[in-house]
MIPA-290811 format. One record per residue: residue in one letter; x, y, z of N, C-alpha, C in turn. Coordinates in steps of 0.02 Angstrom, whole numbers. Example, Ala and Ser with C-alpha at 12.3 -4.5 7.8 and 13.67 -1.06 7.14 Angstrom:
<domars>
{'A'; {660; -284; 390}; {615; -225; 390}; {660; -165; 390}}
{'S'; {642; -112; 354}; {684; -53; 357}; {645; 2; 394}}
</domars>
This chain:
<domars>
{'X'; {43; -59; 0}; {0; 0; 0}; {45; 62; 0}}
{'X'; {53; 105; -54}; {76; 172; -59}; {90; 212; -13}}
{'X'; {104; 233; 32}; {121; 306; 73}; {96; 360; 45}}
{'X'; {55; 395; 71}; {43; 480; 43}; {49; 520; 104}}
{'X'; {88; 559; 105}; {97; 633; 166}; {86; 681; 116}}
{'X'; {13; 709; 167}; {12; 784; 129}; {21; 828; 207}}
{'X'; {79; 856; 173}; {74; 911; 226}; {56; 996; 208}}
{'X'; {34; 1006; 281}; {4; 1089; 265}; {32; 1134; 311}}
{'X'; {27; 1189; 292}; {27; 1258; 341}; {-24; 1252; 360}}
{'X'; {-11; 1256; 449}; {-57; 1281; 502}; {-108; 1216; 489}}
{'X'; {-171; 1230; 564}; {-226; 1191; 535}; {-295; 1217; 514}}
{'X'; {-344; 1172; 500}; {-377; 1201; 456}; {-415; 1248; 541}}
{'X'; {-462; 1287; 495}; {-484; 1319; 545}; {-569; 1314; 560}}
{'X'; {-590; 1314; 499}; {-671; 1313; 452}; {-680; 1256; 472}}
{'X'; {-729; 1246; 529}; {-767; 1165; 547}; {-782; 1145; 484}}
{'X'; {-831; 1166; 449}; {-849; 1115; 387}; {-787; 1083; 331}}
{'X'; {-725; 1110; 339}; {-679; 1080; 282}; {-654; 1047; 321}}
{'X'; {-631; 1059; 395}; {-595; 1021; 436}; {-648; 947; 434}}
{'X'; {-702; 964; 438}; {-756; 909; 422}; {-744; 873; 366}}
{'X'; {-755; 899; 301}; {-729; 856; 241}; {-646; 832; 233}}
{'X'; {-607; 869; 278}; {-531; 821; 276}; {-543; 753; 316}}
{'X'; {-580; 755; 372}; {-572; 702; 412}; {-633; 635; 344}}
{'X'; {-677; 678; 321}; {-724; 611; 275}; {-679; 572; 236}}
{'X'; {-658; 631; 205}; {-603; 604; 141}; {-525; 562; 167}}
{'X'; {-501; 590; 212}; {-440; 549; 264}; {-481; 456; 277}}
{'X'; {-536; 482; 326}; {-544; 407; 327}; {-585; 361; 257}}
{'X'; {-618; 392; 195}; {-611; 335; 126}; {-566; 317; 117}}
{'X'; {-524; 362; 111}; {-425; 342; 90}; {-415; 289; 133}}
{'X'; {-428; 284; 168}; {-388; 217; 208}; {-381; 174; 187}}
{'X'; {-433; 155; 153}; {-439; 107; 115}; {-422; 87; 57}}
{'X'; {-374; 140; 22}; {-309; 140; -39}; {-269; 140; -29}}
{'X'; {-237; 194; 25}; {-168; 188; 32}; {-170; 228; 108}}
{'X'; {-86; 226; 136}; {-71; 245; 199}; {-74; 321; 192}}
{'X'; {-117; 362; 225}; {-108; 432; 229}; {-85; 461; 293}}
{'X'; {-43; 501; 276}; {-18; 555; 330}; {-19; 621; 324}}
{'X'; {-73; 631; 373}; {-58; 719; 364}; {-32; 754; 436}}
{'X'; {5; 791; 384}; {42; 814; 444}; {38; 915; 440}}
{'X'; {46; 933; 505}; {23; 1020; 490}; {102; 1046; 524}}
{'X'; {114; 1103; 496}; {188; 1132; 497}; {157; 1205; 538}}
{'X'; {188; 1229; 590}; {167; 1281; 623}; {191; 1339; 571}}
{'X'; {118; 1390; 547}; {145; 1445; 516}; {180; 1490; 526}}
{'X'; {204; 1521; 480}; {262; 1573; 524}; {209; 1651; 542}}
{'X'; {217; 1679; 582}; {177; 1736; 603}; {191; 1806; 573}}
{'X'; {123; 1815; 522}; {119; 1888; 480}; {112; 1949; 547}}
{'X'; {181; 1987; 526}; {197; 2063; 558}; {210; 2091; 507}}
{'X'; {189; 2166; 535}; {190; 2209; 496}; {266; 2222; 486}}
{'X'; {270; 2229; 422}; {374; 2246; 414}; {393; 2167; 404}}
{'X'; {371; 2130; 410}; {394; 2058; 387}; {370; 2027; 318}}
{'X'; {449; 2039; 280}; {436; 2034; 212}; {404; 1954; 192}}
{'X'; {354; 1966; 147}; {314; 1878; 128}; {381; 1852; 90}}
{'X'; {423; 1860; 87}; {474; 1808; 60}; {498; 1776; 128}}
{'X'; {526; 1819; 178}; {548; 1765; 240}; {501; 1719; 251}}
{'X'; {434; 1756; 261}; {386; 1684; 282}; {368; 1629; 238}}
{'X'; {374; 1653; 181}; {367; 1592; 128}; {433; 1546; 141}}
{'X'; {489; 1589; 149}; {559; 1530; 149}; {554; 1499; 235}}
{'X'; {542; 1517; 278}; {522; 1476; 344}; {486; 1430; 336}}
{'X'; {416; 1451; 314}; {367; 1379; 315}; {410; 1341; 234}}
{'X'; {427; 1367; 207}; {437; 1293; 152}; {503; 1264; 199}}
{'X'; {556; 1298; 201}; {584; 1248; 260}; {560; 1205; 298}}
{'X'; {497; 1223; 346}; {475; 1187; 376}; {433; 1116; 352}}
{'X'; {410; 1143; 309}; {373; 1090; 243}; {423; 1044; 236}}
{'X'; {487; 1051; 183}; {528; 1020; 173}; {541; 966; 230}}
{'X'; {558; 1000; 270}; {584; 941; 324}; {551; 906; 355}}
{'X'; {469; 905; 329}; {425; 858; 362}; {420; 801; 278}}
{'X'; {443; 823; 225}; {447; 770; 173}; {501; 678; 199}}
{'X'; {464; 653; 142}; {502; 583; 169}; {556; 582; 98}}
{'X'; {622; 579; 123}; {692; 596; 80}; {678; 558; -3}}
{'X'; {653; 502; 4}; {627; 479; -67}; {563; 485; -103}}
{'X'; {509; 537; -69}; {490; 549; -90}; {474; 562; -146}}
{'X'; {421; 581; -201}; {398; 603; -255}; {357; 656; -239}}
{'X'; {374; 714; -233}; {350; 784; -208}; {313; 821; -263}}
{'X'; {241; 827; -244}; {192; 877; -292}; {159; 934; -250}}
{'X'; {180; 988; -279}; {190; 1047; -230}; {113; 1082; -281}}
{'X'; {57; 1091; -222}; {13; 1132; -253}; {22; 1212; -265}}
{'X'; {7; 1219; -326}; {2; 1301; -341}; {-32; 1324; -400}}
{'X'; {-48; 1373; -389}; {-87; 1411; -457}; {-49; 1430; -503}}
{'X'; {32; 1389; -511}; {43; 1405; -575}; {74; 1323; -625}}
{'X'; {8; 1266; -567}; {58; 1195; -582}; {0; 1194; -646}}
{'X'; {19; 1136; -677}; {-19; 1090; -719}; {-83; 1078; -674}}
{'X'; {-158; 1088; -739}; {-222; 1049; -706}; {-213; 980; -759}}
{'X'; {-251; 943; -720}; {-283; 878; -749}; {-366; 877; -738}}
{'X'; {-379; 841; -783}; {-432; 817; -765}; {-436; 753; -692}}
{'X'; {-497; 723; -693}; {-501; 674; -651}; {-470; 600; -681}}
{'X'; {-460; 588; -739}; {-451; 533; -745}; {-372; 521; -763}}
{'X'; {-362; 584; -806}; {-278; 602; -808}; {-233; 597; -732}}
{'X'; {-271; 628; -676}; {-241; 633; -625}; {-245; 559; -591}}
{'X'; {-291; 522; -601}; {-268; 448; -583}; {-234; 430; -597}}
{'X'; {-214; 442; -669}; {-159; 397; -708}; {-99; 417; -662}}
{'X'; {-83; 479; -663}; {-18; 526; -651}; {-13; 476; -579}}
{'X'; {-46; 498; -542}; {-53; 456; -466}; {-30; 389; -457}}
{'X'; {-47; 346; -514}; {-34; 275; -525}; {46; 283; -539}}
{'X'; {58; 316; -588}; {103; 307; -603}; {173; 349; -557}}
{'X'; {159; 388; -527}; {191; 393; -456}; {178; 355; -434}}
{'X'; {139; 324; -389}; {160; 293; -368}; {205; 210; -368}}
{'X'; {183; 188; -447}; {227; 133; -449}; {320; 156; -469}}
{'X'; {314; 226; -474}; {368; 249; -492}; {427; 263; -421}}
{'X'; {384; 282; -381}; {428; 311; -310}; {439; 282; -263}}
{'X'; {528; 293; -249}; {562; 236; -213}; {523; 247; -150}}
{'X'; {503; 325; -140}; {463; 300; -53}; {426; 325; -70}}
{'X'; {362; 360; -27}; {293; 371; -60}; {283; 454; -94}}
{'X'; {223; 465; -85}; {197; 519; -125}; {205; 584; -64}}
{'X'; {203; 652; -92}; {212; 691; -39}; {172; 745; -75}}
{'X'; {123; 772; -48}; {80; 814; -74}; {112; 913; -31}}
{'X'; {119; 949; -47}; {111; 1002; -6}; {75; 1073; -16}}
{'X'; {36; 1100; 24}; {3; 1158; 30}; {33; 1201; 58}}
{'X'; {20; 1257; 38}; {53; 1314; 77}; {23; 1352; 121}}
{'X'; {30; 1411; 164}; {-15; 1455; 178}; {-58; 1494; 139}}
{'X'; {-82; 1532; 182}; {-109; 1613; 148}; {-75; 1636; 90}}
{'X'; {-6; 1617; 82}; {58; 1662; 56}; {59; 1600; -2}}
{'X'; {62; 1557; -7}; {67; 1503; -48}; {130; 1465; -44}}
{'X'; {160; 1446; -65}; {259; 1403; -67}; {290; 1433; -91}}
{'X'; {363; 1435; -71}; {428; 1468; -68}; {439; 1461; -155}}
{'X'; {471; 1494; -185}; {508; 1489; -231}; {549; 1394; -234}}
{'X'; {569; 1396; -154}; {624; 1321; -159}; {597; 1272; -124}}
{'X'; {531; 1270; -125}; {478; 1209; -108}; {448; 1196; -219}}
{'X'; {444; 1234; -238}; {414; 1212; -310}; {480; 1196; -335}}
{'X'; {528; 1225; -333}; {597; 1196; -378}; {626; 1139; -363}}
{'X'; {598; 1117; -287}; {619; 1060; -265}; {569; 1001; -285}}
{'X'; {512; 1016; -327}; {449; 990; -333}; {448; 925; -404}}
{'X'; {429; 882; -397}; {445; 853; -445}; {395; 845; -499}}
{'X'; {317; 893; -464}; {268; 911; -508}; {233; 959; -475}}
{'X'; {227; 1012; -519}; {163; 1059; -485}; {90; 1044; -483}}
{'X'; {58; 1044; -474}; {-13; 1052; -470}; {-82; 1111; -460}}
{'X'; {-114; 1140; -489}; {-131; 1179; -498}; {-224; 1117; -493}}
{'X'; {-259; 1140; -436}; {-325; 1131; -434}; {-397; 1149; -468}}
{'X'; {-347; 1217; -486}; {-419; 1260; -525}; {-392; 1329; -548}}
{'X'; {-415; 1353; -597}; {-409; 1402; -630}; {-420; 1475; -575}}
{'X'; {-455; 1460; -532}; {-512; 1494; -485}; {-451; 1495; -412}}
{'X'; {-466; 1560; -398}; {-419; 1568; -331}; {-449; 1537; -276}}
{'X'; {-403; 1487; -231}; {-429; 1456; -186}; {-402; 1458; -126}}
{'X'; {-433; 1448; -79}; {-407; 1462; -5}; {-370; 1408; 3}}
{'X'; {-312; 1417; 40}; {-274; 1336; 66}; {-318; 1296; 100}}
{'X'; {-351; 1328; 141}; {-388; 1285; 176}; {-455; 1249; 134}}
{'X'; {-458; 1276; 89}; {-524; 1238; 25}; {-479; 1185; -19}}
{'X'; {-416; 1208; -27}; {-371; 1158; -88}; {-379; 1107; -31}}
{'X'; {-363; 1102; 23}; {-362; 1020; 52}; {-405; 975; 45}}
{'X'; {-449; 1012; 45}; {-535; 973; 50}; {-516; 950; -23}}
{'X'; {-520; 969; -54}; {-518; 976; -139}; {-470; 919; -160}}
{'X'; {-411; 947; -143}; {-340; 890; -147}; {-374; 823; -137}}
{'X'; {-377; 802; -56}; {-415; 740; -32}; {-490; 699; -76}}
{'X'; {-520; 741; -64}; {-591; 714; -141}; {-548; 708; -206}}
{'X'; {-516; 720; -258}; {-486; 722; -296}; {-426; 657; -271}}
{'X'; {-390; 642; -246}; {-348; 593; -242}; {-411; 526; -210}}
{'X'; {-453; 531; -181}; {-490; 469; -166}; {-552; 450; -248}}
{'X'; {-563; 500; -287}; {-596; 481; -344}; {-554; 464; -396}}
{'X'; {-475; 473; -388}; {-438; 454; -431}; {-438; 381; -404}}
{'X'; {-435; 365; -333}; {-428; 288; -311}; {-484; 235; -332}}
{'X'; {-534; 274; -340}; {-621; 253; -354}; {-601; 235; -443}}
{'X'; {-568; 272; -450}; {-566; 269; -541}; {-505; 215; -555}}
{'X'; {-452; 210; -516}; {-415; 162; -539}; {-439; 98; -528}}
{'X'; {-469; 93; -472}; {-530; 12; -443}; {-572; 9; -495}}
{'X'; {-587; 47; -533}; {-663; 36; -565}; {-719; 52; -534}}
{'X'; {-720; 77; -492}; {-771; 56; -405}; {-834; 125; -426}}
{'X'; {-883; 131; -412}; {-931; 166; -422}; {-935; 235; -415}}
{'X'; {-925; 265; -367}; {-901; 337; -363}; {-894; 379; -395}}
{'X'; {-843; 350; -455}; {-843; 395; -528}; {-879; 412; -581}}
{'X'; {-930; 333; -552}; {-965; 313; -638}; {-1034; 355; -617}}
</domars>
């Protein structure tokens, strides 16, 4: 069974998405091993340039990755797929990666410059600006209907 760590900035905050991470966390169980893990954000002051805090939390990001990972760093400037393309991609990470899959979100601010260069695919959810805390929800439904679609299993159809 695959490994997936998605890790995020901060936690969610919005009962109802924190609601749909925990639905979608426990279907997954039942495909592969998930780990999510939350990285303490770095704290917006006034006079604190968004590049330090972007390079803190992707540090922090980074070092919650697993070293063989296959790292897909979400952003609004990755590649979209559809739903069935993104199964494939998924499949094929994962029969590809010496250790598992590593998903990451950013804050408010989005990822460092050296969290995407370190990335071995971007990902881009939607054309449409989205809250980090909505891409998770999103991310999670989207990786469990790709699992529904590689089974054959009903969900999709």
């Amino acid at each position: 069974m695959i490994k997936i760590r998605i890790i995020v900035v901060d936690r969610t905050r919005s009962p109802f998405l924190a609601e749909g991470e925990t639905f979608y966390l426990k279907r997954l169980q039942n495909y592969a091993q998930v780990e999510w893990i939350e990285v303490k954000p770095v704290k917006m002051t006034k006079g604190r340039p968004e590049e330090e805090i972007l390079r803190l939390e992707g540090q922090a990001l980074i070092r919650k990755r697993g070293p063989k990972d296959y790292l897909v760093a979400l952003d609004r400037t990755g590649r979209q797929h559809g739903s069935e393309e993104f199964a494939g991609r998924l499949e094929k990470a994962a029969l590809n990666a010496r250790g598992g899959i590593t998903f990451m979100i950013g804050g408010p601010l989005g990822l460092s410059r050296d969290v995407l260069a370190e990335s071995d695919e971007i990902l881009s959810l939607s054309k449409f600006t989205l809250t980090h805390e909505m891409s998770r929800v999103l991310l999670l439904e989207q990786i469990y209907r790709a699992y529904t679609i590689l089974k054959g299993e009903k969900y999709h159809k």
